[in-house]
C-alpha positions as CSV (number, residue, x, y, z in Angstrom):
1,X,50.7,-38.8,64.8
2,X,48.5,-35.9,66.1
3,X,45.0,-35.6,65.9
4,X,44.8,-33.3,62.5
5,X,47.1,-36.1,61.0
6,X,44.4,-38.9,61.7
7,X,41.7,-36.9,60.9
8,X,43.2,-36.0,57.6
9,X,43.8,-39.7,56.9
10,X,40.5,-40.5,57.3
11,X,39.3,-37.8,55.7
12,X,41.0,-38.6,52.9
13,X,39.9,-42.7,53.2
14,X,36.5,-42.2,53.7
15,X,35.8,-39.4,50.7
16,X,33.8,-37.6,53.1
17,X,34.7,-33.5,53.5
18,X,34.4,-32.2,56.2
19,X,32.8,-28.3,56.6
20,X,34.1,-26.0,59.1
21,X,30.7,-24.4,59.4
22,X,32.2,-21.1,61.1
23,X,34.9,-20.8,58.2
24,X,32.0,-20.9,55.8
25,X,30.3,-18.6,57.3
26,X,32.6,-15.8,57.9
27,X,33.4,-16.1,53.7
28,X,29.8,-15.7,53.6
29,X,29.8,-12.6,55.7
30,X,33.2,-11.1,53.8
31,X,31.1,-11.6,50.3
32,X,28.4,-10.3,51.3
33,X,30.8,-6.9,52.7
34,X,33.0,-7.3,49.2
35,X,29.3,-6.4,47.4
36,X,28.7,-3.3,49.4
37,X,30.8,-0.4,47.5
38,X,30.7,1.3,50.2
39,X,32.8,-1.2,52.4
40,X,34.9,-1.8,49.5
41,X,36.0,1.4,49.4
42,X,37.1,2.1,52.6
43,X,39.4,-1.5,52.3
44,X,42.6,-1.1,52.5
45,X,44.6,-2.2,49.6
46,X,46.6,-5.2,51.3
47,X,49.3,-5.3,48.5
48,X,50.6,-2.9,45.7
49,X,52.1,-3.5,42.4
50,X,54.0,-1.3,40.4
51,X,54.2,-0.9,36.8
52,X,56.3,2.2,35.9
53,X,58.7,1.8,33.1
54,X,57.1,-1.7,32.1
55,X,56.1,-2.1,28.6
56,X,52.8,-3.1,28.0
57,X,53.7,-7.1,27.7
58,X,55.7,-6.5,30.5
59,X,53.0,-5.2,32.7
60,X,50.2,-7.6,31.4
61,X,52.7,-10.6,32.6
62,X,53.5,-9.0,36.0
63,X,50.0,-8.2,36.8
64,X,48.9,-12.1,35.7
65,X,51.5,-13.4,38.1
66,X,50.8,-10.4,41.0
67,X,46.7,-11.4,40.5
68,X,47.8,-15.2,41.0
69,X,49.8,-14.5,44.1
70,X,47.9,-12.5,45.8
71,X,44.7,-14.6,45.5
72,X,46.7,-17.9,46.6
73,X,47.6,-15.6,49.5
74,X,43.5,-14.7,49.8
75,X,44.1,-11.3,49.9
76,X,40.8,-8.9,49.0
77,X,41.9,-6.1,47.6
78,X,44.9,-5.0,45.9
79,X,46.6,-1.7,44.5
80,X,48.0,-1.4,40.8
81,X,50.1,1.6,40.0
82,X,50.1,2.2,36.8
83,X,50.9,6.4,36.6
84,X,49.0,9.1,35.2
85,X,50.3,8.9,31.5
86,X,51.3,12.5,31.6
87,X,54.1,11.6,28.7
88,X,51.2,9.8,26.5
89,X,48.9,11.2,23.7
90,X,46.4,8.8,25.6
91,X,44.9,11.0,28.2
92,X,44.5,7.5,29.9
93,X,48.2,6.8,29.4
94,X,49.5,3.4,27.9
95,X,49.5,1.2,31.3
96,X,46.0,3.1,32.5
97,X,44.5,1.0,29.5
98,X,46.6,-1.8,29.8
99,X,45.4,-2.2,33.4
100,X,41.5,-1.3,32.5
101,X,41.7,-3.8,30.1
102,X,43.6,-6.6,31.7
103,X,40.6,-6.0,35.1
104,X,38.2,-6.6,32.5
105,X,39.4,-9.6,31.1
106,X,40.6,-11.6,34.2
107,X,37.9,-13.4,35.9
108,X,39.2,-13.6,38.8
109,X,38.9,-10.2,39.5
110,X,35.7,-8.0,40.8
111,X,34.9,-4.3,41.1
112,X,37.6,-1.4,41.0
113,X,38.0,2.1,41.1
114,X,40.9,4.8,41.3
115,X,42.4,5.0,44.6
116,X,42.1,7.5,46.7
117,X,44.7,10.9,46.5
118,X,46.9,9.1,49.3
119,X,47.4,5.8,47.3
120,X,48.0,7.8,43.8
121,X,44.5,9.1,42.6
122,X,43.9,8.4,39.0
123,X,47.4,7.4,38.4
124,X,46.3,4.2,40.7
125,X,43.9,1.8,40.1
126,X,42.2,-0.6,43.1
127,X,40.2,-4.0,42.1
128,X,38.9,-6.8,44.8
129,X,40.1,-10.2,44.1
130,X,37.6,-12.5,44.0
131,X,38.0,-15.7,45.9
């Protein structure tokens, strides 16, 4: 039995938490960078989903499950293609409003924006997870 084992143990005896004041403070330090737009922008996405050819179920699923994952994983920001609709009457297209409205919905998510012309432009949508 190592040291972390023991402490764990006793941790878990005694009720008591203990606070890894130097983790807590670098959280502290990334939300306070995740509230400047500015240093949200220039994040880089650290995982994409894709939702060509989904139906809009399909994509309101994938991006439920994608959201959970990459938030267990503590990732910060993430990239959803969704395409420019150029086939739709919707000058949004159908998975542009699928994906507005599923940001606006989900709690754990924060501020977004279309990505930049390298990650897809307007037929790409970036949101910060919040933790």
């Amino acid at each position: 039995m190592n040291f972390g084992d023991i402490l764990d143990k006793w941790e878990a005896s005694s009720k008591t938490k203990i606070i890894d004041k130097d983790a807590a403070a670098e959280k502290n330090e990334t939300q306070k960078k995740l509230a400047r737009s500015s240093y949200v922008q220039k994040l880089k996405p650290q995982d994409t989903i894709d939702l060509h050819g989904m139906t809009q179920e399909e994509a309101w699923k994938a991006l439920d499950i994608f959201v959970a994952n990459s938030r267990r994983k503590g990732l910060q920001k993430v990239l959803i293609i969704h395409g420019k609709g150029l086939h739709s009457a919707d000058s949004e297209g159908v998975l542009g409003s699928v994906v507005k409205k599923f940001i606006q919905y989900d709690s754990r998510l924060g501020a977004s924006g279309n990505a930049d012309r390298c990650h897809g432009g307007s037929g790409a949508t970036w949101v910060v997870i919040r933790q």
